[in-house]
C-alpha positions in Angstrom: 0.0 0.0 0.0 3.0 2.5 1.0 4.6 1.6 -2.1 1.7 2.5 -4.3 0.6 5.8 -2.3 4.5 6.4 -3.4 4.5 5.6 -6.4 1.5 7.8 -7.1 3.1 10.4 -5.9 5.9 10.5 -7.9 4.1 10.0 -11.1 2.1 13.2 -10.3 5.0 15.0 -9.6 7.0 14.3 -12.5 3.7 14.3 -14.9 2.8 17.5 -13.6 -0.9 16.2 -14.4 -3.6 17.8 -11.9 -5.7 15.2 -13.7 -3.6 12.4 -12.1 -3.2 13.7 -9.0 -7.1 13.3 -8.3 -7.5 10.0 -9.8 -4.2 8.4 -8.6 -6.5 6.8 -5.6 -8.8 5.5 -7.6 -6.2 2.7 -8.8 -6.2 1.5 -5.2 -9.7 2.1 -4.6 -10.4 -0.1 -8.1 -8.5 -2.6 -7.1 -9.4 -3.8 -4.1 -12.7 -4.1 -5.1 -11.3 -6.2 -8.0 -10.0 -8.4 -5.8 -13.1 -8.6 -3.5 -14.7 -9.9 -6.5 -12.2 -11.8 -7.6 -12.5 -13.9 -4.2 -15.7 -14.5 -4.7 -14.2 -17.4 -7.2 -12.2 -19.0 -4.1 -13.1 -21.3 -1.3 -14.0 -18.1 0.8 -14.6 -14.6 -0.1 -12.2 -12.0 1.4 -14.9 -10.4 3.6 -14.9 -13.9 5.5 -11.2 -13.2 6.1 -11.2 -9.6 7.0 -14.3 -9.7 9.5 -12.8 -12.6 11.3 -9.9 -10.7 11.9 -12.1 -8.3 13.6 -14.7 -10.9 15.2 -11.7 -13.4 16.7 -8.5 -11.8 16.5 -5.9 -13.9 17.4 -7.8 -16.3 19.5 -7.7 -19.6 18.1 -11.2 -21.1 19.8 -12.6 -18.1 18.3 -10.9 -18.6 15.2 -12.7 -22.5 15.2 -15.8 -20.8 16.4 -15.9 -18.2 13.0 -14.5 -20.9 10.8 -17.3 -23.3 12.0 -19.9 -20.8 10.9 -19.0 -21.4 7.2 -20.9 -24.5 7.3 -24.3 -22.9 7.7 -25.9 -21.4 4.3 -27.3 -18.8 5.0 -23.8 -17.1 6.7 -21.8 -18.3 3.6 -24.1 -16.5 1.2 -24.5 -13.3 3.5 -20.7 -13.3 3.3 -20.8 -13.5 -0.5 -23.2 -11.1 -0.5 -21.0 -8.0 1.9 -18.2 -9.5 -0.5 -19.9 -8.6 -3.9 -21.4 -5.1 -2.8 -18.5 -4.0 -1.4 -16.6 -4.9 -4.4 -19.3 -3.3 -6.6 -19.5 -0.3 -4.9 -15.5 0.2 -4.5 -15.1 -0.2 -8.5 -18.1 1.9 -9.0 -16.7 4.8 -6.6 -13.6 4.9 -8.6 -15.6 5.0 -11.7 -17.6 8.1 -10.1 -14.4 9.6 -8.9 -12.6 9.7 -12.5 -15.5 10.6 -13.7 -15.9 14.0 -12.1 -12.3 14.6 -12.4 -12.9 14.4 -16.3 -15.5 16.7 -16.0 -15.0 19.5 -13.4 -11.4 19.7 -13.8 -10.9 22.6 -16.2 -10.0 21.5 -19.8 -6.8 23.4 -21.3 -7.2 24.9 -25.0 
């Protein structure tokens, strides 16, 4: 993440483009909602992944506890569920994002 806020930086620096200054974020933000779709295609969905981390931390009984949740339906599909609308919106928010940087950003003649 540090190396791509970097990275970002630099190429609006030496572009000089106010244009990819705004945008720049929207990379990230596109991505990770890539990849929350994308992990819809796995075993688990990332949102499985990150919540544990919140729910159970390190605690392995209530790592067992979370994991053992997967077996029931209807958590397994509400987890698919946060994992496909968070991806959606993230992609769409970078769409939304570039797009008003094309149009309020003043065009040069």
């Amino acid at each position: 993440m540090l190396g791509f806020l970097i990275l970002g930086t630099g190429a609006s620096l030496i572009s000089g483009s106010v244009f990819f200054a705004l945008i720049k974020d929207s990379f990230l933000t596109a991505l990770f909602g890539l990849v929350c779709l994308g992990s819809l295609l796995g075993a688990r969905p990332l949102m499985f992944y990150i919540i544990r981390q919140f729910v159970a931390g390190d605690d392995p009984a209530r790592i067992e506890w979370w994991n053992g949740l997967w077996e029931y339906p209807s958590f397994s599909s509400a987890l698919r569920f946060v994992t496909a609308m968070w991806g959606i919106v993230y992609i769409a928010e970078a769409l939304v994002r570039v797009g008003f940087a094309l149009i309020f950003l003043p065009q040069s003649s």
